[in-house]
VOGU-3710 file (C-alpha; in Angstrom, 3 decimals, decimal comma):
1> xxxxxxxxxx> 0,000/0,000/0,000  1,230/3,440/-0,480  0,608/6,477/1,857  -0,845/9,429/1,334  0,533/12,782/1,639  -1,204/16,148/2,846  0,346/19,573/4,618  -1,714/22,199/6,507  -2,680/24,036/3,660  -4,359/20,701/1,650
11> xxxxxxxxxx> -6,779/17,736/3,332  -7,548/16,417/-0,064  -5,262/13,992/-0,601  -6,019/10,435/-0,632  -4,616/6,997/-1,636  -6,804/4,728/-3,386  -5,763/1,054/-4,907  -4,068/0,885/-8,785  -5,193/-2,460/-8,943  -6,670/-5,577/-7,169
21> xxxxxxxxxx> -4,328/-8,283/-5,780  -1,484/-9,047/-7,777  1,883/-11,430/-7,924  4,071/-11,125/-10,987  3,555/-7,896/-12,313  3,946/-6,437/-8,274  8,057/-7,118/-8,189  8,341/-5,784/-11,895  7,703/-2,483/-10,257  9,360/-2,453/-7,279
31> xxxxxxxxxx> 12,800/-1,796/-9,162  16,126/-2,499/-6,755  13,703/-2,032/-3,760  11,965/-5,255/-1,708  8,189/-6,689/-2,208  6,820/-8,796/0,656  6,983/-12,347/0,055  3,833/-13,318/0,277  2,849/-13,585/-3,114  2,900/-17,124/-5,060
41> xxxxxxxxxx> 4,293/-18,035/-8,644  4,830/-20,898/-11,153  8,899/-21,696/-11,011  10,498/-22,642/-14,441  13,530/-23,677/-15,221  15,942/-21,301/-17,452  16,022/-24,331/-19,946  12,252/-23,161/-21,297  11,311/-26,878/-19,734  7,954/-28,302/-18,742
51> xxxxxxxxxx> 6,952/-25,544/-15,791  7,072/-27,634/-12,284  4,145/-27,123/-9,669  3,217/-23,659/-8,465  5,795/-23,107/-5,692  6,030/-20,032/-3,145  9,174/-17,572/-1,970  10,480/-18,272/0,655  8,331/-17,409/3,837  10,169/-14,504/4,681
61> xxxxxxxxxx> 8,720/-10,599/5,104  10,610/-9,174/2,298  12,564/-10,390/-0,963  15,045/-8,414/-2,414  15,047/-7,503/-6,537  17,010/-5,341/-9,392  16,587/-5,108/-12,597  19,146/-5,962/-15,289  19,196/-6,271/-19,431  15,551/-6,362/-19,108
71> xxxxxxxxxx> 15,003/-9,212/-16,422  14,046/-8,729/-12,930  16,319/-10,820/-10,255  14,996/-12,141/-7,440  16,615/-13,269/-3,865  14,758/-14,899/-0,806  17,693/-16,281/0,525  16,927/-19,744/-0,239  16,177/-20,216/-4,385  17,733/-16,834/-7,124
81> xxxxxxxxxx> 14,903/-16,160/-9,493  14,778/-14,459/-12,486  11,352/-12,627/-14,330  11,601/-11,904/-17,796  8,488/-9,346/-18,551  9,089/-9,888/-22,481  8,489/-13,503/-22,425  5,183/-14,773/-23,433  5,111/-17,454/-20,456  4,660/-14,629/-18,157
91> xxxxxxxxxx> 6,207/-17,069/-15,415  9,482/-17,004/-12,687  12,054/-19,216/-13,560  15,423/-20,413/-11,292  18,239/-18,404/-11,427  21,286/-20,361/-12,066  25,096/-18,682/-13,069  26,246/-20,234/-16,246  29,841/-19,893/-15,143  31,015/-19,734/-11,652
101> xxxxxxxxxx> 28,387/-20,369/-8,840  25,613/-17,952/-7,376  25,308/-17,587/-3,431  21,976/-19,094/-3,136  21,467/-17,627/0,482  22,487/-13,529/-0,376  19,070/-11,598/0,384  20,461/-7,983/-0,858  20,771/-7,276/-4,427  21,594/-4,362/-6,555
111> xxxxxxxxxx> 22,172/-3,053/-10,296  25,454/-1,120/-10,351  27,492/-0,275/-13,724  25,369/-2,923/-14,891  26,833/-5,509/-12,769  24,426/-7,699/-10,012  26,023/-7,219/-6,803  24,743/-8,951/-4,075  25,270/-9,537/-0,577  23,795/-10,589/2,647
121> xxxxxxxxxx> 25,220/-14,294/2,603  24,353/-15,928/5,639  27,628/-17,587/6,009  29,311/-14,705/4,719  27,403/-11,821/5,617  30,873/-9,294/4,728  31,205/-10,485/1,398  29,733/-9,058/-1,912  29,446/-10,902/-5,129  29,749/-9,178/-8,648
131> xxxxxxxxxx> 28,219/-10,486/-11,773  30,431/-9,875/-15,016  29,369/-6,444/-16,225  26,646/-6,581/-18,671  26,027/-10,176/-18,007  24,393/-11,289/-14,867  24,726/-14,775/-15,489  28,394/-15,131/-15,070  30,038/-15,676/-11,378  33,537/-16,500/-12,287
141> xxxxxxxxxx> 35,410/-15,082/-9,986  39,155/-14,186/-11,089  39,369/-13,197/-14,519  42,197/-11,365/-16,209  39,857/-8,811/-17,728  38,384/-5,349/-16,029  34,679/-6,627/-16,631  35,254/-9,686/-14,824  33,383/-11,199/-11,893  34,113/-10,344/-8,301
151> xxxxxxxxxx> 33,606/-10,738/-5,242  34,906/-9,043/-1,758  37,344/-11,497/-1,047  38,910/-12,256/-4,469  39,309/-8,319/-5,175  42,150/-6,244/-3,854  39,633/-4,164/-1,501  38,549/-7,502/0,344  35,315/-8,007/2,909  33,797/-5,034/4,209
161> xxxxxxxxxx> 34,175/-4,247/7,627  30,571/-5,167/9,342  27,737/-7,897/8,223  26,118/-5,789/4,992  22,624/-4,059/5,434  22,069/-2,169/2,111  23,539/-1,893/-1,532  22,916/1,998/-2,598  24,188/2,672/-6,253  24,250/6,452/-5,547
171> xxxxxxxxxx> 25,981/7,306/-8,897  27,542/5,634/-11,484  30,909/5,747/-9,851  29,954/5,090/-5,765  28,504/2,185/-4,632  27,523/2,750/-0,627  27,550/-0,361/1,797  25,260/0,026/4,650  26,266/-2,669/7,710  25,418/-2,652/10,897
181> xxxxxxxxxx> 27,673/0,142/12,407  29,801/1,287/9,585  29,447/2,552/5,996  31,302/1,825/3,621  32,023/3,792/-0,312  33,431/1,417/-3,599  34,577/4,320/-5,535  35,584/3,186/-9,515  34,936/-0,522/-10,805  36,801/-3,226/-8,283
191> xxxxxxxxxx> 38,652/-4,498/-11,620  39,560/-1,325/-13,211  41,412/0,141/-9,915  38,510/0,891/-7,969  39,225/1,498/-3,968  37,004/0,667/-1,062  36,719/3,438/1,496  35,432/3,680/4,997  33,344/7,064/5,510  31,839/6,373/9,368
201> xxxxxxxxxx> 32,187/3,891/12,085  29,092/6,254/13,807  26,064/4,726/12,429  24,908/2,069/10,203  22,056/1,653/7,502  18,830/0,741/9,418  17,830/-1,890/6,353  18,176/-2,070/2,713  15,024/0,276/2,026  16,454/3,019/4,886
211> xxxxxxxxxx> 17,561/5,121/2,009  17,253/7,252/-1,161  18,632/10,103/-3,375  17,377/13,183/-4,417  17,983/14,634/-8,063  21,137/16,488/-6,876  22,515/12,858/-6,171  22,328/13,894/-2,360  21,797/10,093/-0,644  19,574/10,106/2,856
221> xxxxxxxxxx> 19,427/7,204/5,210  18,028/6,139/8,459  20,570/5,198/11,026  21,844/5,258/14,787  21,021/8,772/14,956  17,754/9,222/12,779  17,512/10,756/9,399  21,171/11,600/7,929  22,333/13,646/4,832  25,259/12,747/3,068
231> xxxxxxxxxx> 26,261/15,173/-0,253  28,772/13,511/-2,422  32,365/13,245/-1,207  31,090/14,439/2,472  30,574/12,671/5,580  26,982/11,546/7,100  25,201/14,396/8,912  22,447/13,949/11,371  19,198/16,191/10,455  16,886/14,534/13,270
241> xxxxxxxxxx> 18,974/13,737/16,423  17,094/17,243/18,180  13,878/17,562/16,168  13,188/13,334/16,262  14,815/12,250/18,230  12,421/8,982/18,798  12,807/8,433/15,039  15,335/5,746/15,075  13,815/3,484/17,817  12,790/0,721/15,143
251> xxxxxxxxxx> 13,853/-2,687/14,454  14,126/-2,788/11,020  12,272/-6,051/9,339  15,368/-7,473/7,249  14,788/-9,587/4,018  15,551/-13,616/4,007  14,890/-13,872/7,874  11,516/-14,251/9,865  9,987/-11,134/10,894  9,009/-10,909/14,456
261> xxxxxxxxxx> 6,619/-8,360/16,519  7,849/-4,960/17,397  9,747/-5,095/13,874  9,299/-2,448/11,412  8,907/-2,261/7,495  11,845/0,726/6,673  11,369/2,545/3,860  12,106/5,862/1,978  11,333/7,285/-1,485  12,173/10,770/-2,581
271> xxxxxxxxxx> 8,866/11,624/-4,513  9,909/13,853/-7,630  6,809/15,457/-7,783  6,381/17,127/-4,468  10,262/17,642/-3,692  9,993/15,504/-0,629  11,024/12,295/1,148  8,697/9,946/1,899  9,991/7,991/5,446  7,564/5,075/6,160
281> xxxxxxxxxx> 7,655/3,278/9,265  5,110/0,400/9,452  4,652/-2,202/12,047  5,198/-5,539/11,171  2,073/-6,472/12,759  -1,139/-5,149/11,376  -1,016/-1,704/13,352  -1,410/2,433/12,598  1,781/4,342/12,751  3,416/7,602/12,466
291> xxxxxxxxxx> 5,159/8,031/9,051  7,364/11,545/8,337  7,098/13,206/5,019  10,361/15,602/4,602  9,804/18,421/3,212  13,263/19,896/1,290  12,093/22,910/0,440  10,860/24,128/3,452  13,343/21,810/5,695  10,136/20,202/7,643
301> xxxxxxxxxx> 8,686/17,369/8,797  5,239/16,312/8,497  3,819/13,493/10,810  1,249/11,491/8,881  -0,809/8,007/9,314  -2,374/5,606/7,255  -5,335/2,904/7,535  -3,316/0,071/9,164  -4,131/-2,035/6,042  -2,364/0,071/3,678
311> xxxxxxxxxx> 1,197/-0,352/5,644  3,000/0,289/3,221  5,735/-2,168/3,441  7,623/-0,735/0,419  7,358/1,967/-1,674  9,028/3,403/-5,407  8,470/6,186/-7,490  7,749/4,790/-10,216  9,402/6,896/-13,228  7,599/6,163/-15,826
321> xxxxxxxxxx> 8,035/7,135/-19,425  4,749/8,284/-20,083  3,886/11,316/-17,560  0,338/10,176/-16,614  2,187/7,159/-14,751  5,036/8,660/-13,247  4,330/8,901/-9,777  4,931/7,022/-6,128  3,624/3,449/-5,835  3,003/2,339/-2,489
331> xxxxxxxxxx> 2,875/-1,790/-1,489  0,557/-2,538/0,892  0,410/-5,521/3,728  -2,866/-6,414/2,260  -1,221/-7,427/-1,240  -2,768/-4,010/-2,708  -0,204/-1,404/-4,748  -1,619/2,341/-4,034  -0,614/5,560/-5,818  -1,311/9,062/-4,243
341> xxxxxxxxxx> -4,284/11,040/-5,692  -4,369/15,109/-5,517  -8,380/15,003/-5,402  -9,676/11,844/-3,352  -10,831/13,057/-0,444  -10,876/9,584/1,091  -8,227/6,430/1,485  -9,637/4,057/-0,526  -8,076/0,631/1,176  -10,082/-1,541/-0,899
351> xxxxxxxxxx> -13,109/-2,096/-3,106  -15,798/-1,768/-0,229  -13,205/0,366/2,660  -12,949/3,777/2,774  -11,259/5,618/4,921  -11,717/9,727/5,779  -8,732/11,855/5,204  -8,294/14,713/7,955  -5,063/17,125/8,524  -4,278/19,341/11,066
361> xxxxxxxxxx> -1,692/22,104/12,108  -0,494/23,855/15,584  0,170/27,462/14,710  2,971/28,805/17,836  3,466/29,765/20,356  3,824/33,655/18,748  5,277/36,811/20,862  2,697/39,576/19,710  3,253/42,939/20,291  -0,492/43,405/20,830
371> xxxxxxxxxx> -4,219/41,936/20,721  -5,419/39,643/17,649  -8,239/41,578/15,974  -8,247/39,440/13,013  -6,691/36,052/12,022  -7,728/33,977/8,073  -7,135/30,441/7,354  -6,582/29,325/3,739  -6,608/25,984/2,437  -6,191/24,933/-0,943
381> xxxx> -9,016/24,339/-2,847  -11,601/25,616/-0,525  -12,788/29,035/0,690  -11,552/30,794/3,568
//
């Protein structure tokens, strides 16, 4: 499900459903963010062979995906799957290297310089793993050749320092590692003389969806401390520790393990069309909470909720090439995807639910040099 947004000066927006239940065509959207795992589908081989029984992801709260060459890859942290959206069997098949060996149990995944990387090993949770460059089915660790396979511990940079959270291809030329406590920067391709750099042992990444950039490449993140900024070639910096300072007292729900209760679905989306950050913080278990919308032009923070059903539990912006569709996509715990709409006046949760939007603002405390003899509200759309 996707949230809705609204300031003091509009109560009219609303979120309403894009389309009933779906499976397949929900991870195609959700780019190099996670979908909850709930969802079933057929499992083929990559052989085109006779398609075995309908079979489930793994039972896990969240999955990891990124696209690549037109093919969505999938990790659970059991079985690699791959989704071909071109392909008339409109199915999921195994994901199996064709040279070298894919670690089966990685549950992070990302699309950088056109390589897969992926992390999150159980047995290896420092590592990373590189595709070839422009070819995601080769794992060969070693070659001679600067678009070669590679992984942490058979490039010059080696493991990084702290079990891996998050893969964030800021830029072309920066990969950022998330872990636990520390993040980490791969500046430059690891087989054309790329380095490995350490910029904080302060805070971590709070999960793999605990992050996003703005257009000015400008990456923010969840972490120890709350909501950080960091500009490229700078160091993390802390926008929330004062004004928040409750806003990192979550335990993040992390993909390829069992969620518990008290965990939380982590996830932020800078939404292009309102100059924002969305921050959504919902409760593992079916429950209301306080999401933040950041405002960067104005440098504020808007508290908002959402209908309990509606989570969300991811979230893209969806950029479209066609303008009518470019817009934030929301995934909701009850299997619904939700857009934001600028004249609902409702939530829509589902087909028969609906759900009233209302706003509100707290104007002061103001030192007035005299009495109030006349005071006007305006809100958009309506009369004063």
């Amino acid at each position: 499900a996707h949230p809705t947004y609204w300031d003091a000066q509009d109560d009219s927006y609303g979120i309403f459903p894009v389309a009933g239940r779906t499976s397949d065509t929900a991870v195609t959207i959700t780019g190099d963010h996670n979908w909850t795992g709930t969802e079933s589908f057929v499992i083929e081989n990559d052989l085109n062979a006779a398609a075995e029984d309908t079979d489930w992801l793994a039972k896990t709260p969240l999955v990891s995906a990124a696209h690549c060459n037109g093919s969505l890859f999938i990790l659970d942290g059991l079985t690699p799957y791959v989704y071909n959206p071109q392909a008339s069997s409109n199915r999921v098949y195994a994901w199996t290297a064709r040279k070298g060996k894919i670690e089966s149990t990685c549950t992070l995944i990302c699309n950088w310089r056109n390589r897969l990387v992926l992390a999150g090993a159980r047995s290896d949770p420092q590592n990373y793993f590189m595709s070839r460059q422009d070819e995601p089915w080769d794992f060969d660790y070693g070659m001679d050749d600067a678009q070669s396979a590679v992984a942490g511990n058979f490039g010059d940079g080696g493991r990084i320092g702290d079990p891996i959270r998050a893969l964030c291809p800021i830029s072309e030329n920066t990969l950022i590692v998330g872990c636990t406590r520390s993040i980490w920067a791969l500046h430059g391709d690891p087989m054309a003389g790329g380095t490995v750099q350490r910029l904080t042992n302060q805070t971590g990444i709070m999960g793999p969806n605990a992050w996003t950039t703005d257009t000015a490449g400008t990456m923010y993140f969840l972490g120890d401390g709350g909501l950080y900024r960091l500009v490229p070639g700078g160091v993390p910096e802390s926008l929330t520790e004062r004004r928040i300072p409750t806003l990192p007292d979550h335990q993040p729900v992390l993909p390829g393990v069992a969620g518990a209760s008290g965990q939380t679905y982590i996830s932020m989306v800078y939404d292009t069309r309102r100059d924002g950050i969305l921050i959504a913080l919902s409760p593992y278990t079916s429950a209301t909470a306080t999401h933040y919308f950041y405002d960067l032009r104005n440098d504020a923070f808007w508290p908002e909720s959402y209908p309990a059903a509606c989570g969300p539990s991811t979230q893209v912006f969806y950029n479209a090439s066609v303008p009518a569709y470019r817009k934030l996509l929301l995934g909701g715990r009850n299997g619904y995807l939700y857009e934001i709409s600028d004249s609902y006046k409702n939530d829509v949760v589902d087909d028969s639910t609906t759900v009233a939007v209302s706003s509100s603002i707290t104007m002061g405390p103001f030192r007035l040099a005299g009495e109030i003899d006349h005071l006007e509200i305006v809100s958009h759309g309506s009369s004063p």
